[in-house]
N, C-alpha and C positions, 0 to 999 in steps of 0.2 A: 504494500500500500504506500510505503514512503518513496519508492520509487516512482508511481504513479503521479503523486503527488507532485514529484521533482521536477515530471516531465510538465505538467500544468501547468507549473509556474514559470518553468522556462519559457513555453509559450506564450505566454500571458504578458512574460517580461517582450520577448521579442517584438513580438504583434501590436504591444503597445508604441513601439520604438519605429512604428509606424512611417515616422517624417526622415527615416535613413533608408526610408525604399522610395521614395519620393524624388526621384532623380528630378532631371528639366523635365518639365511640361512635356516636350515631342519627344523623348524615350517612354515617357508612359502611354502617350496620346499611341505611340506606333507600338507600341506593346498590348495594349489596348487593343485596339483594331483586328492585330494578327490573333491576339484571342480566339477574336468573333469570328477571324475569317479560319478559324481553325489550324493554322500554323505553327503558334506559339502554346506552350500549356504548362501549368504547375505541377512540383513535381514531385515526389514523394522527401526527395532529400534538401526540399528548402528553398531551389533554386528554378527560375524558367528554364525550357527547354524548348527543341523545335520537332514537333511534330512530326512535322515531313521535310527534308531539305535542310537550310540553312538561311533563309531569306535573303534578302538586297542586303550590301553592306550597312545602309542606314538599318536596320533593324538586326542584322547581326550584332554593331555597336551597339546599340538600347538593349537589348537583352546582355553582351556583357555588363554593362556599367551599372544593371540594375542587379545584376548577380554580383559581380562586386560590391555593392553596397550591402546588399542584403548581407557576404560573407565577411563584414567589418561589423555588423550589427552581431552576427553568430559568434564572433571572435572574443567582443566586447561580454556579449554573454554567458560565453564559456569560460574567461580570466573571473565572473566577480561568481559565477553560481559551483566551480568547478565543475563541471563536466568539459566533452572535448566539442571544439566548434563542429563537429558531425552529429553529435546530438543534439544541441539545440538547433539546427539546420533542419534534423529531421523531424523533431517536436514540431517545430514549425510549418516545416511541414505539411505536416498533418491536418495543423488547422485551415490553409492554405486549401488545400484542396477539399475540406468539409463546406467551403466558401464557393466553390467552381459554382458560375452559374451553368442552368441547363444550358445543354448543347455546345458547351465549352468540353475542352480535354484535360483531363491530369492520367499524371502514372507514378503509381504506387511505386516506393520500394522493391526494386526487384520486379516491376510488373512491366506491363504494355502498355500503352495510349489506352484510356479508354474516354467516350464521348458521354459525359454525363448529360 
C-alpha cells in the first residue's frame, strides 16, 4: 500500500508541475493537432510518441522539446521524492493516458498504439 501511495503522489507532484510541459504556444498548438490527426500519442513511460512515422521536422522539434521538459520535470521529481526519473515518468504516465481523449492514441508500457 505504501508503495501505491508513492506512486500517487508522485503523480500528483508531477501533473501539478503542469506549466514545465507548457513549452511555446506552437509546440503545443502542433502537438495538439497531431493528436487529433492521430500521429502523435501519450505514452505509457511519460513521454509523447509518434504513432506512425516521425512527422515534419517542425513537429519532430515540439514533440522533442516537450519531452525534454516533461524529462527535467521527472528529474526534479525523482532528486526530492527519491525514486528514479523512470518512475515518476511512468507514474505519470499513467495519468497521462487515463486523460487521452476518445479517438486519440496512447500505448501502454510495453504495449501497442491503441485508439481510445
Amino acid at each position: 500500500m505504501r508503495n501505491f501511495k508513492n506512486w500517487i503522489a508522485i503523480a500528483v507532484t508531477v501533473l501539478g508541475a503542469g506549466a514545465a510541459f507548457a513549452d511555446p504556444a506552437s509546440d503545443k498548438a502542433a502537438v495538439d493537432a497531431a493528436k487529433a490527426a492521430g500521429t502523435v500519442g501519450e505514452q505509457g513511460d511519460g513521454y509523447l510518441g509518434f504513432v506512425a512515422g516521425s512527422g515534419d521536422a517542425a513537429l519532430a522539434s515540439a514533440v522533442r522539446d516537450i519531452n525534454n521538459g516533461r524529462a527535467t520535470v521527472y528529474a526534479e521529481t525523482a532528486s526530492k521524492s527519491g525514486v528514479t526519473r523512470d518512475a515518476a515518468g511512468q507514474a505519470t504516465g499513467a495519468q497521462l493516458i487515463a486523460r487521452v481523449p476518445q479517438g486519440q492514441y496512447y500505448k501502454a508500457l510495453g504495449g501497442n498504439w491503441i485508439k481510445k
